[in-house]
C-alpha positions as CSV (number, residue, x, y, z in Angstrom):
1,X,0.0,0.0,0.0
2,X,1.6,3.2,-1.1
3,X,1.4,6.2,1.4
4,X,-0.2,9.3,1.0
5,X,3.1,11.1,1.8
6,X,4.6,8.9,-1.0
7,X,1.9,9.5,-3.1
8,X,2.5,13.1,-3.1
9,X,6.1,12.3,-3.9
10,X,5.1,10.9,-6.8
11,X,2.9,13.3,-7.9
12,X,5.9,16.0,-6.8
13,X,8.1,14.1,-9.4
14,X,5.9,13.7,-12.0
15,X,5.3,17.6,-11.6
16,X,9.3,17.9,-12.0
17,X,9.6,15.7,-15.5
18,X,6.6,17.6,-17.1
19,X,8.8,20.7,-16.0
20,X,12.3,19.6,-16.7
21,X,12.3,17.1,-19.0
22,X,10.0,18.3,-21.8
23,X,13.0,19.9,-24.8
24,X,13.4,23.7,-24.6
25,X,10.6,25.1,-27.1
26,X,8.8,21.8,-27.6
27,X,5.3,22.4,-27.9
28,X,3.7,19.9,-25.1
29,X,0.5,19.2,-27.4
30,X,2.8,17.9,-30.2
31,X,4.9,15.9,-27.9
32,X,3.8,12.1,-27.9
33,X,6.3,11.1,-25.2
34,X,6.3,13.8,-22.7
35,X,3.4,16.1,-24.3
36,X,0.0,16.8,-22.2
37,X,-2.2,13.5,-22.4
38,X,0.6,11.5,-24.2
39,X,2.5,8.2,-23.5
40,X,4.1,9.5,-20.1
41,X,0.8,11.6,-18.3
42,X,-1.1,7.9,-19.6
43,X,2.0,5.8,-17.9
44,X,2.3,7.8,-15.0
45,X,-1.4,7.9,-14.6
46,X,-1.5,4.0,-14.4
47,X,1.9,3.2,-13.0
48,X,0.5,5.5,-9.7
49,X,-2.6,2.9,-9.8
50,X,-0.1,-0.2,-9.3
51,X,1.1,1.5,-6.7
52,X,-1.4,2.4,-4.6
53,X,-3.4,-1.0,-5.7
54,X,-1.7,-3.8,-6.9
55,X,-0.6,-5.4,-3.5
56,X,-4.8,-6.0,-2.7
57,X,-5.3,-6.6,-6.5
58,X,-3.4,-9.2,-8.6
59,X,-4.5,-8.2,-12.3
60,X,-2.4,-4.7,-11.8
61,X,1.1,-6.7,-11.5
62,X,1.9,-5.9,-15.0
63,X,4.1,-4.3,-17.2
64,X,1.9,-3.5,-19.6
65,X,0.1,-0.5,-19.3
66,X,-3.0,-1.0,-21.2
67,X,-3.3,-4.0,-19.5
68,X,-3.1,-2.6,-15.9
69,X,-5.4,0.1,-17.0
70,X,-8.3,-2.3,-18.6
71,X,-7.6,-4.4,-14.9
72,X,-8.4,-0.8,-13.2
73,X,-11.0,0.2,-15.1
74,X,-12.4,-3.5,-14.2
75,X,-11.7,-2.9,-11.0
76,X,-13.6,0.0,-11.2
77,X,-11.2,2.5,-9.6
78,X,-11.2,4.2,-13.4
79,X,-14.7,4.6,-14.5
80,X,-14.7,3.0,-18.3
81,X,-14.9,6.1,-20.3
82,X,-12.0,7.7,-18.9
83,X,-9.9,4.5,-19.2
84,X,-11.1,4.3,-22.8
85,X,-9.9,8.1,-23.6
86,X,-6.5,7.2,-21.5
87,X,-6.1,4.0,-23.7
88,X,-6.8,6.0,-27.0
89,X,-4.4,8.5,-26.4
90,X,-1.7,5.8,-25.5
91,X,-2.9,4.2,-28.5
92,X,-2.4,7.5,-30.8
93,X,0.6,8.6,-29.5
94,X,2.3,5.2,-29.6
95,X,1.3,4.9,-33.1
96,X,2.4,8.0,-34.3
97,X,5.7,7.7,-32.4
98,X,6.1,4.4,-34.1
99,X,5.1,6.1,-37.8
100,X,7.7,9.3,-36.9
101,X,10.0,7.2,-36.2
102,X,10.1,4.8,-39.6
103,X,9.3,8.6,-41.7
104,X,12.2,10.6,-40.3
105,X,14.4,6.8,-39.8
106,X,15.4,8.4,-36.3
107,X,13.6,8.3,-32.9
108,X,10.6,11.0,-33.3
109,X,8.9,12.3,-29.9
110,X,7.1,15.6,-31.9
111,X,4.1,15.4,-34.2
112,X,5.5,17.0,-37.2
113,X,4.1,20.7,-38.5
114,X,5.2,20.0,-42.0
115,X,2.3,19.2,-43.7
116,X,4.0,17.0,-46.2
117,X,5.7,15.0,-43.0
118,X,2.5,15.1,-41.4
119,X,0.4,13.3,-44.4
120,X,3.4,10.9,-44.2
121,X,3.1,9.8,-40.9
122,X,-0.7,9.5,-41.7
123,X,-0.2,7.3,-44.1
124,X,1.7,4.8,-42.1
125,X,-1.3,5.0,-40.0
126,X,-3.2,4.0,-42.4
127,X,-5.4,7.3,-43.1
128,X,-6.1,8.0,-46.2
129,X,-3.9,10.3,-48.5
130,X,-4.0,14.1,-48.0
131,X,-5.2,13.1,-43.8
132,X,-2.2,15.3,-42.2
133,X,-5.0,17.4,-41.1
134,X,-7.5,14.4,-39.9
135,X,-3.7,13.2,-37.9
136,X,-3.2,15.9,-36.4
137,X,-6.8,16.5,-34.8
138,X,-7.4,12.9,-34.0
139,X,-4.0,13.5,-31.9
140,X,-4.6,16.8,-30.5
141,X,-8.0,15.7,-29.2
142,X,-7.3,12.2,-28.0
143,X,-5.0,13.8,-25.7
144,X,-6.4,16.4,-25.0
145,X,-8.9,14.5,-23.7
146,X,-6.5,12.6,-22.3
147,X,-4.9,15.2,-20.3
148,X,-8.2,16.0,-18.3
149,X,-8.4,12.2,-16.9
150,X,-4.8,12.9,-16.2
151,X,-4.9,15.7,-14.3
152,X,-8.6,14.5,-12.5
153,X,-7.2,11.1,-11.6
154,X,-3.2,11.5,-10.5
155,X,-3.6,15.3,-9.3
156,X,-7.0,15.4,-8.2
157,X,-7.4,12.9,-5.9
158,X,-4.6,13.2,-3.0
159,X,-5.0,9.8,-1.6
């Protein structure tokens, strides 16, 4: 059982990477690793679940994340819709990091703004051609949405 003063710590170091570890003049919407609602907010989000949970409930002892979330949301200590929008925006953002990364043949971590990069990416996703646009709000919403569980769920609730 995790304590509430080790919570905080927790939520004190999370607070710290979002600050510190996010590249100088990255924009945090575009960023699918350490961006607002992205791969780390999602990870954090569920990796502070194991904590606080796992020792009483045996489906969170994983390493995968959407797994641990789908056991929390069974659990019910996530209600469904708000693991679903976590799960998309994992979902999203480790797709497009996956897509960047085979475009640019380099680790990626920011949606592109070039429009012609953009449609690429899309593409490897499997939108249709001329979808940078589609991309890019499919992303920007998923985490956005995202972001609110986030910040409801890991900073709202000081337990």
């Amino acid at each position: 059982m995790l304590s509430v003063a080790d919570a905080r710590e927790v939520r004190r170091i999370k607070a710290r990477v979002e600050a510190e570890r996010l590249p100088q003049g990255a924009d945090p919407s575009r960023h699918v690793k350490l961006g607002r609602g992205s791969l780390s907010d999602v990870e954090w989000f569920v990796q502070l679940l194991q904590l606080q949970h796992a020792a009483s409930l045996p489906a969170l002892r994983t390493t995968s994340t959407l797994h641990a979330l789908a056991a929390a949301a069974e659990a019910g200590l996530v209600p469904a819709p708000d693991a679903e929008r976590l799960r998309a925006a994992w979902l999203i953002a480790s797709r497009a990091r996956s897509a960047m990364t085979l475009w640019t043949v380099k680790t990626a971590d920011v949606l592109p703004t070039d429009r012609r990069a953009l449609d690429g990416v899309a593409r490897l996703l499997e939108y249709p051609p001329g979808s940078a646009s589609q991309l890019e709000e499919d992303y920007l919403r998923a985490t956005r949405l995202a972001r609110q569980v986030f910040e409801r769920g890991f900073y709202g609730e000081q337990s």
